[in-house]
VEXFIDO-642668 format. One record per residue (C-alpha): residue number from 0; residue in one letter; z, x, y. Coordinates in nm, 4 decimals, m for minus. Layout:
<nodes>
<node><n>NUM</n><res>A</res><z>Z</z><x>X</x><y>Y</y></node>
...
</nodes>
This chain:
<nodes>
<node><n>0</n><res>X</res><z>19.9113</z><x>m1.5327</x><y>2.2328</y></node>
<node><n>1</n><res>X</res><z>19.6613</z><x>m1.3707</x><y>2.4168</y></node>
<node><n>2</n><res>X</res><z>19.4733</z><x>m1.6351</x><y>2.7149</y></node>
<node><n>3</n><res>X</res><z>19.1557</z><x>m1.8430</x><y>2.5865</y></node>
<node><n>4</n><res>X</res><z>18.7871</z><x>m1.7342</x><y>2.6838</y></node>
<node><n>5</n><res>X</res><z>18.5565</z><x>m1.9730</x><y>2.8503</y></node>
<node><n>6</n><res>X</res><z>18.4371</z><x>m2.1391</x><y>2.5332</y></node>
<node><n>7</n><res>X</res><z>18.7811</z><x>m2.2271</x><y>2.3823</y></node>
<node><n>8</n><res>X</res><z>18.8804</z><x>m1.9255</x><y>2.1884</y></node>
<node><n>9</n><res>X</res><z>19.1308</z><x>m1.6573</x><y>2.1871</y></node>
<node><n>10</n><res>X</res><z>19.0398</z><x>m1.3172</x><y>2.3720</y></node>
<node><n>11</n><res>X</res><z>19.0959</z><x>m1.0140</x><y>2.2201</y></node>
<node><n>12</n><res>X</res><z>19.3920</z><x>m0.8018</x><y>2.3746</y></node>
<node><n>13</n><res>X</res><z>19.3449</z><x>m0.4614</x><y>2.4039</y></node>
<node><n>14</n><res>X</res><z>19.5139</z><x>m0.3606</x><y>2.0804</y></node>
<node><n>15</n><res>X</res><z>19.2910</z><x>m0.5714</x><y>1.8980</y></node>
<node><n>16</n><res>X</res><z>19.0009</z><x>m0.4464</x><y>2.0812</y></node>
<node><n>17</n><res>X</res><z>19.1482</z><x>m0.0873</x><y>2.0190</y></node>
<node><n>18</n><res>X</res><z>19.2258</z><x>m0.1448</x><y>1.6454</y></node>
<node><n>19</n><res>X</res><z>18.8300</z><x>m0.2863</x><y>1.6230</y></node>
<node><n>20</n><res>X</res><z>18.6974</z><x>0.0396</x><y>1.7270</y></node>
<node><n>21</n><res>X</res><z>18.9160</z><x>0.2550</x><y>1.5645</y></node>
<node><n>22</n><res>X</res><z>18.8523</z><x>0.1133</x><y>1.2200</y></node>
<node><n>23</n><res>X</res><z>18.4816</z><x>0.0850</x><y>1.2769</y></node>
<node><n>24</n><res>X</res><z>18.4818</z><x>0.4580</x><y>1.3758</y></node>
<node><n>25</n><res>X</res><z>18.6920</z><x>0.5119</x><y>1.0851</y></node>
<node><n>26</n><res>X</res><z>18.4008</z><x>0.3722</x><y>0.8661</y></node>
<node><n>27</n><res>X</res><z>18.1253</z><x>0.5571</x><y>1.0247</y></node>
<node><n>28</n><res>X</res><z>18.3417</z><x>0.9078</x><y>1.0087</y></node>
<node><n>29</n><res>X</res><z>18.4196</z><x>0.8120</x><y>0.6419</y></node>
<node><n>30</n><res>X</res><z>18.0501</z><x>0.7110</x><y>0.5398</y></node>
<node><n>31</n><res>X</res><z>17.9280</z><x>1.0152</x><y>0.7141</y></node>
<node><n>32</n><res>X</res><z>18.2325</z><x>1.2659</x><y>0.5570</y></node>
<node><n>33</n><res>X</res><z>18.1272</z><x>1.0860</x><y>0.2247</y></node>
<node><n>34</n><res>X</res><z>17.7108</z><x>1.1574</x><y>0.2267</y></node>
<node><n>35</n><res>X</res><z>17.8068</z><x>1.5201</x><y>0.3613</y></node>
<node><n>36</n><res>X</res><z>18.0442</z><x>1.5378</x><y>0.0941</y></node>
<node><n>37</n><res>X</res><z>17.7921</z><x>1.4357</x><y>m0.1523</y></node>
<node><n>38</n><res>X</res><z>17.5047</z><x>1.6700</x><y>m0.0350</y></node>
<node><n>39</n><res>X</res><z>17.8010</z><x>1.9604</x><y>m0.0444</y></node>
<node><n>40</n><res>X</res><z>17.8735</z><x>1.8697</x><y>m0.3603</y></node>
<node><n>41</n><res>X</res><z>17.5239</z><x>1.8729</x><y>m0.5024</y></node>
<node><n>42</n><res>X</res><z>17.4965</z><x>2.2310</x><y>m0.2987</y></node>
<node><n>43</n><res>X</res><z>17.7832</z><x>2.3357</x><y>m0.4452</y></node>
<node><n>44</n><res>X</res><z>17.6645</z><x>2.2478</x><y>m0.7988</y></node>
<node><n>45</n><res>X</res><z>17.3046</z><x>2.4700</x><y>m0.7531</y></node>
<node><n>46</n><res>X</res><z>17.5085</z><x>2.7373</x><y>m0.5987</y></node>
<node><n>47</n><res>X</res><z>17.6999</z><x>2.7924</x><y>m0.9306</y></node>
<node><n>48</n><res>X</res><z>17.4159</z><x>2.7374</x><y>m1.1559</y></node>
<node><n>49</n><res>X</res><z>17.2041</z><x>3.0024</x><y>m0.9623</y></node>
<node><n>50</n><res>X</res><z>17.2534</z><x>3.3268</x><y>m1.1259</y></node>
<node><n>51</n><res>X</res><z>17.3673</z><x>3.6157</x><y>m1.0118</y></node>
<node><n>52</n><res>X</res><z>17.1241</z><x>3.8837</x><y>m0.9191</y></node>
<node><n>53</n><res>X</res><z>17.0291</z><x>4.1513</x><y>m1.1677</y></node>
<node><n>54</n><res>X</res><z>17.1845</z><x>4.4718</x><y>m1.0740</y></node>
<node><n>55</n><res>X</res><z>16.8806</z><x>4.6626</x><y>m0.8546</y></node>
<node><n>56</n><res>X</res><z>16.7480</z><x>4.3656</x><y>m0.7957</y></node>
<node><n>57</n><res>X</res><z>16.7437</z><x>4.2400</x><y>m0.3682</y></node>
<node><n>58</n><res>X</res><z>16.7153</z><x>3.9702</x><y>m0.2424</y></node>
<node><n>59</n><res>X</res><z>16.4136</z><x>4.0746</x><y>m0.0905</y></node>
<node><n>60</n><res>X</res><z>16.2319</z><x>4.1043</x><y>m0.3928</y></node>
<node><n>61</n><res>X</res><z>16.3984</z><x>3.7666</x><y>m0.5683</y></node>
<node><n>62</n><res>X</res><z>16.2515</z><x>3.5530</x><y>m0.3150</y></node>
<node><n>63</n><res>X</res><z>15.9356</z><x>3.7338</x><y>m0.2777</y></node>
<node><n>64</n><res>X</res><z>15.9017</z><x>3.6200</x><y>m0.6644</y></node>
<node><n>65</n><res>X</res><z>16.0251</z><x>3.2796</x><y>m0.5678</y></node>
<node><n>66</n><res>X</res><z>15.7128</z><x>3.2873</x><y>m0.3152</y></node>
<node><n>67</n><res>X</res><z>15.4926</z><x>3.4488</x><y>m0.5780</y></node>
<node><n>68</n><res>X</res><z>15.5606</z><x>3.1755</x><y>m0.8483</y></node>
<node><n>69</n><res>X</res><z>15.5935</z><x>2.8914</x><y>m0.7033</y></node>
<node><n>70</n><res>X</res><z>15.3061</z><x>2.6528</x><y>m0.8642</y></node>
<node><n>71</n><res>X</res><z>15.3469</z><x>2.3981</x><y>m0.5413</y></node>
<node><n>72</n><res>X</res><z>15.1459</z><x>2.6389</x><y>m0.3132</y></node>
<node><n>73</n><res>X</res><z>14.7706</z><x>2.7551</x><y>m0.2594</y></node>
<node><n>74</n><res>X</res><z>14.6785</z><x>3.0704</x><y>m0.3237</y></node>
<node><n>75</n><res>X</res><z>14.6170</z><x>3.0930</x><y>0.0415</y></node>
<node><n>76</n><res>X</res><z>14.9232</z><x>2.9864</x><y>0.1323</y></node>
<node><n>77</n><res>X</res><z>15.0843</z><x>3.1815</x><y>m0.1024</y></node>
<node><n>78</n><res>X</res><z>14.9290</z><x>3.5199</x><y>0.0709</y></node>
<node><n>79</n><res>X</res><z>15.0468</z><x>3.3683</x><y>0.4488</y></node>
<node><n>80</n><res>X</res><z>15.3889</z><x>3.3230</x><y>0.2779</y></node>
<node><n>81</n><res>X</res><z>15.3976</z><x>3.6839</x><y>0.1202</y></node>
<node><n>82</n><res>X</res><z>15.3091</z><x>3.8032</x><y>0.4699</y></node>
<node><n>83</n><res>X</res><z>15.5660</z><x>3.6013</x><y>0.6679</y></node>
<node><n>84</n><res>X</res><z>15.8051</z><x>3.7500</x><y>0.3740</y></node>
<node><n>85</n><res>X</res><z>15.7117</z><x>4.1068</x><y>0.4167</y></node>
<node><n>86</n><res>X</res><z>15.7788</z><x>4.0945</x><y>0.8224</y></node>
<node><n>87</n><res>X</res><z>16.0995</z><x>3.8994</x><y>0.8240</y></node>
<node><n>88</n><res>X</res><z>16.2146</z><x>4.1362</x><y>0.5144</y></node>
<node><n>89</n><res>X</res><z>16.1695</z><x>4.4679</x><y>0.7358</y></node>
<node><n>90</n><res>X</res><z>16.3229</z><x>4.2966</x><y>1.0298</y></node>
<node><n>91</n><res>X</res><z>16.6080</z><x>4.1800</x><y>0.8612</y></node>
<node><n>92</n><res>X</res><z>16.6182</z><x>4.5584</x><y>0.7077</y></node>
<node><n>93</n><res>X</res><z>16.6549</z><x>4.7484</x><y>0.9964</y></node>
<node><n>94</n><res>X</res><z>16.8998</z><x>4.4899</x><y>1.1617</y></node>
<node><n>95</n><res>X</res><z>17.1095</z><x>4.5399</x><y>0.8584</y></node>
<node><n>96</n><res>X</res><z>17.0914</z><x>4.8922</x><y>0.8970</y></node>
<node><n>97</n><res>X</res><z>17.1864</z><x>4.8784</x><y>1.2298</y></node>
<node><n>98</n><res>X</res><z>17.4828</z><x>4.7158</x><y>1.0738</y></node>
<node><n>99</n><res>X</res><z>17.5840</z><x>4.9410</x><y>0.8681</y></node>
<node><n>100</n><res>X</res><z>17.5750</z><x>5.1909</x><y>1.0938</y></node>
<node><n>101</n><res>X</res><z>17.7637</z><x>5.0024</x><y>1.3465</y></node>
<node><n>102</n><res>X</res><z>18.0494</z><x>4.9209</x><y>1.0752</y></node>
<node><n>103</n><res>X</res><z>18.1043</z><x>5.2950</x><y>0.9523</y></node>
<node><n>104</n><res>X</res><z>18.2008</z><x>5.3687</x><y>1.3464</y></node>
<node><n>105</n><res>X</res><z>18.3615</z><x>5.0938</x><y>1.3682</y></node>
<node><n>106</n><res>X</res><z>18.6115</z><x>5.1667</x><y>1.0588</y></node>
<node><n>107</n><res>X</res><z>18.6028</z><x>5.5415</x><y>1.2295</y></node>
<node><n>108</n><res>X</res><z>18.7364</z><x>5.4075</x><y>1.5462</y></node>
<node><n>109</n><res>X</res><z>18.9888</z><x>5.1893</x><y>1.4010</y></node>
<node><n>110</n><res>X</res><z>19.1106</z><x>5.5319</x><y>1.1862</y></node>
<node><n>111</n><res>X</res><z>19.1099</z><x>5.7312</x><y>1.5189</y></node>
<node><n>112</n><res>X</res><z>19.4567</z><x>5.7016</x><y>1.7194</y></node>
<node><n>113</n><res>X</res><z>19.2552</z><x>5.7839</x><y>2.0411</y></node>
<node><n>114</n><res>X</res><z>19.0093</z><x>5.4842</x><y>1.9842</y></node>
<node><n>115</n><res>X</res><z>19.0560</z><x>5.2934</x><y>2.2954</y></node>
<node><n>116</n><res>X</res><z>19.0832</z><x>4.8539</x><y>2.2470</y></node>
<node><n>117</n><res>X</res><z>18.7445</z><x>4.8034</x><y>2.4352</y></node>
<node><n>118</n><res>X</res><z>18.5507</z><x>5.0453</x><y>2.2399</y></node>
<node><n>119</n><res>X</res><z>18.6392</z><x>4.8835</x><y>1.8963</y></node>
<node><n>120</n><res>X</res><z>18.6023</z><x>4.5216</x><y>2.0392</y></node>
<node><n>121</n><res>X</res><z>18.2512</z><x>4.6227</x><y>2.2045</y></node>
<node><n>122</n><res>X</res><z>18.1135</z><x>4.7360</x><y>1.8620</y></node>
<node><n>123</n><res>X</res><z>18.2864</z><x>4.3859</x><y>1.6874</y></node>
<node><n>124</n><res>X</res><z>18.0692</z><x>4.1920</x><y>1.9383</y></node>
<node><n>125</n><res>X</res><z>17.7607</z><x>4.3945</x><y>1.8400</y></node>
<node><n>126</n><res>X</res><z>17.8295</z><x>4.3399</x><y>1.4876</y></node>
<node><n>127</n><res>X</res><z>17.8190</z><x>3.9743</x><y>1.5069</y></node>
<node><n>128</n><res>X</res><z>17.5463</z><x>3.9624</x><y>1.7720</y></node>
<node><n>129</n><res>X</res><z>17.3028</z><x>4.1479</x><y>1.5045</y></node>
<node><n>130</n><res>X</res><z>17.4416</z><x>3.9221</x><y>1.2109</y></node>
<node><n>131</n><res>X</res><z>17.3523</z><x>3.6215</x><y>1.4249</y></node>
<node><n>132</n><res>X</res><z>16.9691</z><x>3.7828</x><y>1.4811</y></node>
<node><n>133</n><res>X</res><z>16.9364</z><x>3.8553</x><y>1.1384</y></node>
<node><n>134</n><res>X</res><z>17.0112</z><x>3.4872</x><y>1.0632</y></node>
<node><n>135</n><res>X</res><z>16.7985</z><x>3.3740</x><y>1.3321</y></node>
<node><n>136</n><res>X</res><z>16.5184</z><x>3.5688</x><y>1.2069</y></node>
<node><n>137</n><res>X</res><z>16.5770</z><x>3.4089</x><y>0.8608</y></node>
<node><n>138</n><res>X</res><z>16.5129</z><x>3.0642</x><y>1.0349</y></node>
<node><n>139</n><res>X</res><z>16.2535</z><x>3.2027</x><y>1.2484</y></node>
<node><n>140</n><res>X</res><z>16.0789</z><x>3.2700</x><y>0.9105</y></node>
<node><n>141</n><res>X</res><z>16.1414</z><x>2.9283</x><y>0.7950</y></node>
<node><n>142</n><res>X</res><z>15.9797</z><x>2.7871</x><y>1.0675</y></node>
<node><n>143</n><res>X</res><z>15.6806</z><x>2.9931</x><y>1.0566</y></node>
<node><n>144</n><res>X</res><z>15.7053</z><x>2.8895</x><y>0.6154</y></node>
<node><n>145</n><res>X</res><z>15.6995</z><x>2.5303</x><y>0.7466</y></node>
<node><n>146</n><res>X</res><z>15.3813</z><x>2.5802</x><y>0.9572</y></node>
<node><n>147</n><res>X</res><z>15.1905</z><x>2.7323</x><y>0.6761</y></node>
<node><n>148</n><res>X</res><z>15.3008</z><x>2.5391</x><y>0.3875</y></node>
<node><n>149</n><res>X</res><z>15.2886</z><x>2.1560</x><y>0.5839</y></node>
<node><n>150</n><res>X</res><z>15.4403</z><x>1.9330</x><y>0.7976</y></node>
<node><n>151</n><res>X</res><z>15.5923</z><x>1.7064</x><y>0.5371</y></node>
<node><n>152</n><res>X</res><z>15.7677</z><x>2.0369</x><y>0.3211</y></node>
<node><n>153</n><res>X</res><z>16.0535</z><x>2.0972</x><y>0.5067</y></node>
<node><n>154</n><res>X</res><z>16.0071</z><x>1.8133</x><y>0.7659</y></node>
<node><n>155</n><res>X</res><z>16.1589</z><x>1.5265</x><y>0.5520</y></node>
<node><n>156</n><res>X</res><z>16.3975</z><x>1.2814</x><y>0.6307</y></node>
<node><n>157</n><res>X</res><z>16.7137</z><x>1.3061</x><y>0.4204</y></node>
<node><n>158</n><res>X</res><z>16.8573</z><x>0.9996</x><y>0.1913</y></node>
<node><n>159</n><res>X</res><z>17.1740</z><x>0.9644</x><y>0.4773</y></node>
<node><n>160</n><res>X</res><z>16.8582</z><x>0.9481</x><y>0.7548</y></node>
<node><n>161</n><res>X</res><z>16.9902</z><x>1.2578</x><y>0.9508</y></node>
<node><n>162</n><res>X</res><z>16.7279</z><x>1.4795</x><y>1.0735</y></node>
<node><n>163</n><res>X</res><z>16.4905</z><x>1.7439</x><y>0.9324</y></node>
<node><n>164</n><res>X</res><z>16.5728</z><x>2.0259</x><y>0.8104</y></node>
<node><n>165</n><res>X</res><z>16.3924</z><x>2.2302</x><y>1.0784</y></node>
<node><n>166</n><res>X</res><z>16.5551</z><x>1.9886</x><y>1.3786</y></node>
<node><n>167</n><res>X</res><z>16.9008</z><x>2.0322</x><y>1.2033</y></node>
<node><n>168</n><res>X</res><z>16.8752</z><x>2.4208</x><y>1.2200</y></node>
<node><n>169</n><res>X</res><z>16.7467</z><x>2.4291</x><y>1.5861</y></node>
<node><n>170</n><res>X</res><z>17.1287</z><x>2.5356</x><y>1.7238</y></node>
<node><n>171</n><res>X</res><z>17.0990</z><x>2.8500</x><y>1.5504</y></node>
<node><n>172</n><res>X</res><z>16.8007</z><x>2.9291</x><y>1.8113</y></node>
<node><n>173</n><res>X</res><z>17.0497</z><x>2.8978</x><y>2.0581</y></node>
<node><n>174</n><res>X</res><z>17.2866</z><x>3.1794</x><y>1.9570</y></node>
</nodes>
């Protein structure tokens, strides 16, 4: 038996107390792990139903349409959009032919016995330092999409109550 309180009834011991929290963060990790499961789930479902590209078709150019068709938009918006498009789309170009470039020395280097450790782990790093600016110039471009098509587009509170969309995407700024 564990002593009584000041008002007559039994204080909790420290298992008790212990067992309390670790079942109520049980239920929060569990609710959370379930609406994240959900949302991944309903991700997961538009993933396979998108089609694949048409061969010759980029990705540039399918979300350029996307842009171009979209019936939600003003025209004018629809020209700001195109624009913001066209920038991050020659960005993200020349990063990704930086890329490329990068990866043909690096499988080079890894073919050449006299290819020292450093060398191959230097161009590794600069591999995934340009694939994190190419993805933080897709954001970037999502953020200036948000400006131009509203504060309440991307800006909406999810059915769980987690963030926006932009606030939940603000680590990748920080890589």
């Amino acid at each position: 038996m564990f002593p009584l309180d000041s008002k007559g009834g039994e204080k909790m011991g420290y298992k008790s107390s212990f067992l309390l929290l670790f079942l109520s963060c049980s239920l929060l990790v569990n609710f959370g792990c379930t609406t994240s499961k959900a949302v991944d789930e309903r991700v997961d479902a538009q993933l396979k139903a998108e089609p694949n590209l048409p061969p010759g078709q980029t990705i540039s150019s399918a979300t350029r349409e996307v842009i171009a068709n979209s019936p939600q938009i003003t025209e004018k918006q629809r020209s700001e959009l195109l624009s913001i498009h066209r920038e991050m789309a020659s960005d993200v170009t020349a990063i990704r032919n930086q890329m490329a470039k990068l990866q043909v020395i690096l499988f080079k280097a890894v073919l050449d016995p006299d290819s020292e450790a450093a060398s191959i782990n230097n161009i590794r790093r600069r591999l995934l330092d340009l694939d994190r600016k190419r993805t933080n110039r897709i954001l970037s471009a999502l953020d200036q999409a948000q400006d131009v098509i509203g504060p309440n587009s991307l800006n909406r509170k999810s059915p769980d109550g987690r963030p926006p969309l932009i606030d939940a995407l603000e680590p990748w700024k920080m890589m």
